[in-house]
matplotlib code that plots the C-alpha trace (Angstrom):
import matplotlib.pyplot as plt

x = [0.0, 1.6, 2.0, 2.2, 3.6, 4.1, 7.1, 6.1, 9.4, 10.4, 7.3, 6.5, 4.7, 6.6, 5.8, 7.4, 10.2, 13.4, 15.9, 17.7, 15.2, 11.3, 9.7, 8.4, 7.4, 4.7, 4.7, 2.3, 0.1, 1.9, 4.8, 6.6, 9.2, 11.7, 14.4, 18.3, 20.4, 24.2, 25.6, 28.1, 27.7, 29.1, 30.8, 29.2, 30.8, 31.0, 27.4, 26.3, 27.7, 26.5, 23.1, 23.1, 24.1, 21.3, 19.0, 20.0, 20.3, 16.5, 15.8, 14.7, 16.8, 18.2, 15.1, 13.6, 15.8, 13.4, 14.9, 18.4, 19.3, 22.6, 25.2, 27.5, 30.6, 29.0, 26.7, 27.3, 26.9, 24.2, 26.4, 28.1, 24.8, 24.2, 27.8, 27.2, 23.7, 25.2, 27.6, 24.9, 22.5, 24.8, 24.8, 20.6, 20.6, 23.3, 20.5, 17.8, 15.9, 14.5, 11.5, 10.9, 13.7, 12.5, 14.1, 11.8, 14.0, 13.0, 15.8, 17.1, 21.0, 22.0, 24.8, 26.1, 27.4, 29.5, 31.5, 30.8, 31.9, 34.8, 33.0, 29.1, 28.0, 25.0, 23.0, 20.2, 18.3, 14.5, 13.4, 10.5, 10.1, 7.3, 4.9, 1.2, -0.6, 1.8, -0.1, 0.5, 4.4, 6.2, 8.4, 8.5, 11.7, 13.7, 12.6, 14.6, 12.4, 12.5, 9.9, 11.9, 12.1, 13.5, 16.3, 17.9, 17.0, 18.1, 15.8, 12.8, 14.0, 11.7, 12.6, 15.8, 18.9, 15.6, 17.1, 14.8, 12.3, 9.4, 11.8, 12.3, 9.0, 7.9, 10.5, 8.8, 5.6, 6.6, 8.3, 5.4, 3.3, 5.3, 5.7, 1.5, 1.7, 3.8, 2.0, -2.0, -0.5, 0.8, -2.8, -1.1, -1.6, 0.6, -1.5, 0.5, 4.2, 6.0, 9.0, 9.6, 12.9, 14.2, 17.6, 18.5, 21.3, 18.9, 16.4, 13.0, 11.4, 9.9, 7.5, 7.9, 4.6, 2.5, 3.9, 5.4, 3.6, -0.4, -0.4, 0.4, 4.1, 5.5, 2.8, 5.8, 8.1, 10.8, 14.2, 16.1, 19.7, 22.0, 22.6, 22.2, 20.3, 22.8, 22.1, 24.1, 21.3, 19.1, 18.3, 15.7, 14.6, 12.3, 11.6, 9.1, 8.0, 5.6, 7.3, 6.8, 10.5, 13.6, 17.0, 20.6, 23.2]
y = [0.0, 3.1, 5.7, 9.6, 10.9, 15.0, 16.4, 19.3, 20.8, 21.1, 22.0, 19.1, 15.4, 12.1, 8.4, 6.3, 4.1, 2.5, 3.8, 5.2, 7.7, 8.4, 7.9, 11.2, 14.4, 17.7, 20.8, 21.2, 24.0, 27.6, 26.2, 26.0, 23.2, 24.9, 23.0, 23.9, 22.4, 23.1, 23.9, 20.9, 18.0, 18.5, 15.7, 15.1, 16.4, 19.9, 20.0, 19.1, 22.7, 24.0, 23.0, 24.4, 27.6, 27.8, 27.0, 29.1, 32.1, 31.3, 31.5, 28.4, 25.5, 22.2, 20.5, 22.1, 19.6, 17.5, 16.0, 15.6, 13.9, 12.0, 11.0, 8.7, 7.6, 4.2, 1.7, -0.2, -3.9, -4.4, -4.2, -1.2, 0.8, -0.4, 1.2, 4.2, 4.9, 4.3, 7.0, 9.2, 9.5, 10.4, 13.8, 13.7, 12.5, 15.1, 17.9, 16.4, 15.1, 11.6, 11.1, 8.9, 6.6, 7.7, 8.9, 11.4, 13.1, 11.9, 10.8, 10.2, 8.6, 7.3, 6.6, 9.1, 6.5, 9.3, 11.8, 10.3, 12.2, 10.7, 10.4, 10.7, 13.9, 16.1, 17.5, 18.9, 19.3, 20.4, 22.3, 23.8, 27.5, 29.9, 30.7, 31.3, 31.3, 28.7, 26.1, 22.6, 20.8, 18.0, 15.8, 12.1, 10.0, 7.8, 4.0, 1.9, -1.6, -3.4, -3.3, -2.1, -2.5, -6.6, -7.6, -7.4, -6.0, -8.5, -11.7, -8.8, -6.8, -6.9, -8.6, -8.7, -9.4, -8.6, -5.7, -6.9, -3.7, -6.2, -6.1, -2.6, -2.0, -3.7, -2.2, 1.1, 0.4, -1.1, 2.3, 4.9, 3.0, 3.3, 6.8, 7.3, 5.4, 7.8, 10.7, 9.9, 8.8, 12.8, 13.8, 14.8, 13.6, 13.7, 16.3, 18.4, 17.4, 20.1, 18.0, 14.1, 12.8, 9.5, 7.4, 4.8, 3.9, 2.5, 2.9, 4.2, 5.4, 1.9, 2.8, 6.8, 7.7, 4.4, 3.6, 7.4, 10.6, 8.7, 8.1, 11.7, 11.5, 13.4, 16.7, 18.9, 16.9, 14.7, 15.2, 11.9, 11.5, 9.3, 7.6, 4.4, 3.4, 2.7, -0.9, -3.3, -4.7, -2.1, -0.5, 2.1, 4.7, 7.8, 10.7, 13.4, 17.0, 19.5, 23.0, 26.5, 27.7, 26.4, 27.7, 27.0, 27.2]
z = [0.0, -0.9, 2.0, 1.7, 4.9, 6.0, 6.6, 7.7, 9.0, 5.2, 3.8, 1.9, 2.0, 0.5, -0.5, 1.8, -0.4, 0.8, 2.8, 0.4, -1.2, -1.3, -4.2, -4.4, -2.6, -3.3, -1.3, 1.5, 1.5, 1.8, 0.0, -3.5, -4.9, -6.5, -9.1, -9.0, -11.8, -11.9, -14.8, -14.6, -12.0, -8.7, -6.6, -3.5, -0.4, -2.3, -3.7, -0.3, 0.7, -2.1, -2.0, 2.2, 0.7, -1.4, 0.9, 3.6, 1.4, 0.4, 4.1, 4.5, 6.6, 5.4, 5.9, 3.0, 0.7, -0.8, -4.0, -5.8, -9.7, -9.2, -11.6, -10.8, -13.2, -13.9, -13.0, -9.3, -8.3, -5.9, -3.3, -4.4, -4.4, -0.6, -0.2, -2.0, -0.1, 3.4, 2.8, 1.4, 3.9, 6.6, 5.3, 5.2, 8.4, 9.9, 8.5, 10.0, 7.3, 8.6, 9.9, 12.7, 10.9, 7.6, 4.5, 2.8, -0.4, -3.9, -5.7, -9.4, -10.0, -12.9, -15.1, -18.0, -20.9, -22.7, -20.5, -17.0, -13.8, -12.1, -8.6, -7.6, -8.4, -7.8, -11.5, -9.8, -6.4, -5.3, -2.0, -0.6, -0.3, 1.3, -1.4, 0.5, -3.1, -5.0, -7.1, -6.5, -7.8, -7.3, -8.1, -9.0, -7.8, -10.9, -11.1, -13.0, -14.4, -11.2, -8.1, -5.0, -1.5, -2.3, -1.1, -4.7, -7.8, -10.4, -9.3, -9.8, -13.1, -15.8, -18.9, -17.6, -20.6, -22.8, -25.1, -27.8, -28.9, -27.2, -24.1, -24.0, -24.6, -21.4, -19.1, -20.6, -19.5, -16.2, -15.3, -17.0, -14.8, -11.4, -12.4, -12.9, -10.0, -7.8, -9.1, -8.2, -4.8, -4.4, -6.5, -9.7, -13.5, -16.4, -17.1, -14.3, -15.2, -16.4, -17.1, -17.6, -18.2, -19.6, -19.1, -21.0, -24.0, -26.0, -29.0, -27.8, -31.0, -32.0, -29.1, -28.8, -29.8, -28.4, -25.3, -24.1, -26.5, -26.2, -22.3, -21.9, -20.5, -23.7, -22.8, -22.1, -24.0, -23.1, -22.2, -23.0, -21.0, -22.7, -19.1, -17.7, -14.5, -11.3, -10.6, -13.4, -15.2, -15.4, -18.8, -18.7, -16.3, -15.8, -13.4, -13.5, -11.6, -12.5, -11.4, -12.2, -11.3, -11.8, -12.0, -13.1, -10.8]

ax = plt.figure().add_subplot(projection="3d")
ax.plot(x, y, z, "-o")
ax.set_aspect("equal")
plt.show()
């Protein structure tokens, strides 16, 4: 059963994921989600003080981070992900951003095939702002073709090795469907993106216009990264948010 929860010391509400990420957050009443990208990636440690600049000069504290879009220089073994996440959320949890144990920021990290960073990076972040008349926004976490919250993701991948158009075409509509998932659990639409973005290495058009453009998820276009999810195995993944500001930093 899928559980929205309130954070309301940063403004916003999540879906309870795993405990690496949510799988999505909106801004509670009174408040506005607002996008940073930077204009080139950002390791870790130093986007971390980056992003707690920004935020504090918004006048808002650390709580109000609500979602990041990761890059990492290529894609981990299962066991390298559980690494990677364990030194990741120290940070979030340093801020104070877990509620009652649980991790509520939205999260995207994948893969660039051409031109990787050398380390994890940060590409973009999310956080809440005051805004007493701001229409609704949100934003959808990344979801590679696999179910999570098992204790692995390959034994649950769909069509997994299945790089056929017919397997592509099912790991598409296992994602567009967690992603319409996600969003009618947070009371949103396709019709209220203002962004979806895709990430995978491989050829989409067979099933552009059937699978992506005719369920709505192309409305404001599409931004395809030539990236690759983080888990090995993995071949296609998605994201979403429906924003009315967003800057480059």
């Amino acid at each position: 059963m899928t559980e929205v929860i309130d954070f309301a010391t940063g403004g916003y509400k999540f879906i309870k994921g795993v405990s690496q990420y949510s799988a999505g957050v909106a801004a509670l009443p009174g408040f506005r989600l607002e996008r940073v990208r930077f204009a080139s990636p950002v390791p870790l440690a130093e986007g971390f003080r980056r992003i707690a600049e920004i935020i504090k000069a918004a006048g808002r504290s650390l709580t109000a981070f609500a979602a990041c879009e990761l890059r990492s220089p290529a894609p981990f073994t299962e066991q390298g992900f559980v690494a990677f996440n364990s030194v990741y959320i120290t940070t979030l949890k340093e801020w104070g951003l877990f509620e009652n144990g649980l991790n509520p920021i939205a999260r995207s990290n994948v893969c660039p095939e051409v031109l990787p960073p050398s380390e994890p990076s940060f590409y973009a972040f999310s956080f809440t702002t005051v805004a007493p008349d701001a229409a609704p926004s949100f934003v959808v976490a990344g979801s590679g073709e696999a179910p999570e919250g098992h204790a692995t993701y390959a034994d649950h991948i769909v069509s997994r090795g299945d790089l056929s158009q017919e397997g592509l075409r099912a790991k598409a509509r296992f994602v567009l469907a967690e992603m319409e998932r996600r969003m009618a659990a947070l009371g949103f639409t396709w019709a209220d993106a203002t962004a979806s973005q895709l990430y995978t290495v491989h050829n989409v058009h067979p099933f552009l216009a059937d699978e992506i453009a005719r369920r709505g998820a192309m409305r404001a276009g599409l931004t395809w990264h030539f990236n690759r999810p983080p888990v090995q195995e993995l071949e296609y993944e998605m994201d979403c948010r429906g924003l009315a500001i967003e800057h480059v930093a």
